[in-house]
N, C-alpha and C positions, 0 to 999 in steps of 0.2 A: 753391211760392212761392220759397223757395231761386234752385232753378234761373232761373227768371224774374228774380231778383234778381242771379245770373252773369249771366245775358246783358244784363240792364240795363246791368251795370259794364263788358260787352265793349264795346256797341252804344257807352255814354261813352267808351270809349278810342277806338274807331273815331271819333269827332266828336273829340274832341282832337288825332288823328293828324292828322286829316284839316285843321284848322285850323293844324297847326303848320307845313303847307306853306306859310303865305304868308308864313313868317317869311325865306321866301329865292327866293321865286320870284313872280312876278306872279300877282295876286287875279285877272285874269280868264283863266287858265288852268283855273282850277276852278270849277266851275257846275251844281252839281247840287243845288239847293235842295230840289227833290221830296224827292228823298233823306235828306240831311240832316234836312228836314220832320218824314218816315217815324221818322229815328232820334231826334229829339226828343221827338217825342210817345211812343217806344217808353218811353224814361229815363222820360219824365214820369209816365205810366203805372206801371211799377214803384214809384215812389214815392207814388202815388194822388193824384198834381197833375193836373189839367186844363190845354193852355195853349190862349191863341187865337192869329189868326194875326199879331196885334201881337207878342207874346212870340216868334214864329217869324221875325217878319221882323227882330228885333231880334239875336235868339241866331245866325240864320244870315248879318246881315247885307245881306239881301236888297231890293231894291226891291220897296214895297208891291202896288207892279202887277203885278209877278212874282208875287210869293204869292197873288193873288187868281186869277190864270188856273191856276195846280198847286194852289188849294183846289179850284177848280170842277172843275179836270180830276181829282184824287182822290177828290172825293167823286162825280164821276159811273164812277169805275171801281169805288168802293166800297170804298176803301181809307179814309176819312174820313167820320167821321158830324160832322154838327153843321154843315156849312156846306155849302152848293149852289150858292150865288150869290157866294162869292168876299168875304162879308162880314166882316171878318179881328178883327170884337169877337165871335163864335161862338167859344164855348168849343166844345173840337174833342176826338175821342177814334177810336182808331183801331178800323178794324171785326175783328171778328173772325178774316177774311180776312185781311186785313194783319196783325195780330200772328201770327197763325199760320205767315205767312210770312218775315216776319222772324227769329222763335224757330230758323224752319227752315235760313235762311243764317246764322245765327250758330252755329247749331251745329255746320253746314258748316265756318265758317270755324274755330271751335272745333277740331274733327277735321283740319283741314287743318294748324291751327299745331302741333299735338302730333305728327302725320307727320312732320311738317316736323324741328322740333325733334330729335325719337326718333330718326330715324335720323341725325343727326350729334350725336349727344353723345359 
């Protein structure tokens, strides 16, 4: 649990980074709501909240149309349980698969920042 609870706080810095670009460059430069999506429900999860995809289209800023075609498209890849048809009051939670995956790139990215780091200090 721990562990899950690092990568929650990394997966939140990664959505903060990643928000703090539009404080100087154009918002439609960046558009990867899937994503973000992913990393929302990751945070959300660690903390044992549920969100749906109203709270998704709100935290990521997204047009509701948009989130309704990347719910149907996640949940038919299997990365989202709890909505199929794009209905964005479905409390949503990620499959197995996807957190598994995610745990797995943050750990990557984890291992990359301490590379990174270690050899120039």
């Amino acid at each position: 649990m721990v562990e899950h609870d690092r990568k929650a706080r990394l997966a939140q810095a990664i959505l903060n980074n990643r928000k703090q670009r539009l404080d100087g460059l154009p918002h439609e430069m960046f558009g990867e709501f899937a994503w973000d999506a992913l990393l929302h429900l990751f945070v959300a999860d660690a903390a044992s909240q549920r969100l749906d995809g109203h709270a998704l289209v709100k935290r990521i800023s997204c047009p509701a149309s948009v989130m309704r075609r990347w719910l149907v498209f996640m949940s038919e890849q299997k990365l989202v349980i709890g909505d199929g048809d794009g209905d964005l009051s479905d409390l949503l939670t990620l499959s197995a698969e996807a957190l598994a995956a995610i745990e797995t790139y943050l750990a990557h990215t984890t291992d990359m920042a301490r590379s990174l780091f270690s050899s120039h200090a």
